[in-house]
C-alpha positions as CSV (number, residue, x, y, z in Angstrom):
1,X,118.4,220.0,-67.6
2,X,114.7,219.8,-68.1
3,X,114.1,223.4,-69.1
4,X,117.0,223.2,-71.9
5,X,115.5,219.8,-73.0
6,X,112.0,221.3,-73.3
7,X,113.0,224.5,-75.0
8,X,114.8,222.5,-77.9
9,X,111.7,220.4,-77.9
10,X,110.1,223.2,-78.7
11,X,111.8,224.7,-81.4
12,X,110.7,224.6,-85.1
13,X,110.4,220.9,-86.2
14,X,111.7,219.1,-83.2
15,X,109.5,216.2,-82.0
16,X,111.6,215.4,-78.9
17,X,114.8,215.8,-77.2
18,X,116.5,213.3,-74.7
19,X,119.5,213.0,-72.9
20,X,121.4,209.7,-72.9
21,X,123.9,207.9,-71.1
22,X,126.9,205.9,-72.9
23,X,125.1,202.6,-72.2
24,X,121.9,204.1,-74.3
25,X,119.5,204.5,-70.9
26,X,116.9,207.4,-70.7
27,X,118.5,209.8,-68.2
28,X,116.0,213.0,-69.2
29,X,113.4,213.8,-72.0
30,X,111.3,216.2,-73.5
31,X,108.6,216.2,-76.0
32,X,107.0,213.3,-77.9
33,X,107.3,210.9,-79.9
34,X,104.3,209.1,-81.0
35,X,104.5,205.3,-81.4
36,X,107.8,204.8,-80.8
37,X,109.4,203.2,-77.6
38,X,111.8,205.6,-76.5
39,X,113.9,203.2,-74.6
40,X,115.1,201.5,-77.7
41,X,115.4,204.5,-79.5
42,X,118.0,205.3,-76.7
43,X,119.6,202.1,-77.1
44,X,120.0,202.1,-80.7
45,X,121.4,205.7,-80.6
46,X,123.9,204.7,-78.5
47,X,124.9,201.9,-80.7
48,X,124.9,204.3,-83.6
49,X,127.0,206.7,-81.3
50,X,129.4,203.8,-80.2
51,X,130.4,202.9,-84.1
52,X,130.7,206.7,-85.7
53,X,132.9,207.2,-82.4
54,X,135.4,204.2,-83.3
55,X,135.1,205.0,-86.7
56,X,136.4,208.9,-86.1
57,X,138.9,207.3,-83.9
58,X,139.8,204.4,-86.4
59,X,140.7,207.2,-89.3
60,X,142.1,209.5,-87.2
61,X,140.1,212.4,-87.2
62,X,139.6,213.2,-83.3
63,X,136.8,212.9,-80.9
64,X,133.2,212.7,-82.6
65,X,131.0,215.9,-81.7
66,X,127.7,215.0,-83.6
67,X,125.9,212.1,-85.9
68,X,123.3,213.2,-88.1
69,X,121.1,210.6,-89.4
70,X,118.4,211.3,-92.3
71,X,115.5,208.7,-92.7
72,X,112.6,209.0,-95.2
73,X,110.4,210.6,-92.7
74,X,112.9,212.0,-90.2
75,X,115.9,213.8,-89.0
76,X,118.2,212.1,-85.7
77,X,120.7,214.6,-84.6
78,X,123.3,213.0,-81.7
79,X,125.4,215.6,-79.8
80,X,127.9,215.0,-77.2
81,X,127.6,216.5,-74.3
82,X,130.3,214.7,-71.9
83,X,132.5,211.4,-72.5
84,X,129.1,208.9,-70.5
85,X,126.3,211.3,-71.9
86,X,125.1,212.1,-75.4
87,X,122.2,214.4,-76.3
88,X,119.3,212.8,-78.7
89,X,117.1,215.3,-81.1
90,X,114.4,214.1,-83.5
91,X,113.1,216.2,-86.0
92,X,110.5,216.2,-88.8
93,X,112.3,215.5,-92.5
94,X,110.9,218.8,-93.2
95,X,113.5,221.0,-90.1
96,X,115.6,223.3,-91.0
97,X,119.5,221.3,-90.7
98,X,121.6,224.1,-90.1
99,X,119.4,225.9,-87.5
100,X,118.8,222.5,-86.0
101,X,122.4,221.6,-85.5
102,X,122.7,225.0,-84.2
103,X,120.3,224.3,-81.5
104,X,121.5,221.0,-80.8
105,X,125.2,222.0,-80.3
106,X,123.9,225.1,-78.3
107,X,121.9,222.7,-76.2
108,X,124.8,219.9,-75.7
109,X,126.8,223.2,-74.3
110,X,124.4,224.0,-71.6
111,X,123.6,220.6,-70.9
112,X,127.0,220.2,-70.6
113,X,127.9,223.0,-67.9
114,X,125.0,221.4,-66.2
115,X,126.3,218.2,-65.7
């Protein structure tokens, strides 16, 4: 898990990757995130998980595979990987989307077959 983590870390705008359980605790990371306590970014990505699930559910349109969440500044990309883990990317505003979700989904996969 920790070499897939860091090699999406890696990649072209990515500032960190981490792997997070249902009930939005840490389980693995890579990269860095500078001021920013990682634990409730966690947390909050699991709340924001949480609702886009019930709302796919709600509308009927099948199990959620990824959020993507744009802020002024940044990029949030949440994949699932398996129905307790999700897979947490943060980009730079400035990363390329479609290679990004690429990545991430490629990443989720192996993380998956991992677990």
């Amino acid at each position: 898990m920790d070499a897939i983590l860091h090699t999406l870390s890696s990649a072209a705008g990515v500032e960190a990757s981490l792997l997070v359980s249902r009930e939005g605790l840490v389980i693995e990371q890579a990269g860095r995130l500078d001021n920013v306590d990682t634990d409730l970014l966690a947390a909050t990505a699991s709340e924001i998980y949480s609702s886009a699930e019930t709302a796919g559910e709600r509308f009927g349109r099948g199990l959620l595979e990824n959020v993507v969440l744009e802020t002024e500044a940044a990029r949030f990309l949440i994949a699932t990987v398996t129905s307790d883990v999700f897979l947490l990317v943060t980009a730079g505003k400035k990363a390329n989307l479609g290679l990004l979700r690429w990545e991430v989904q490629a990443s989720a996969e192996q993380l998956k077959n991992e677990l």
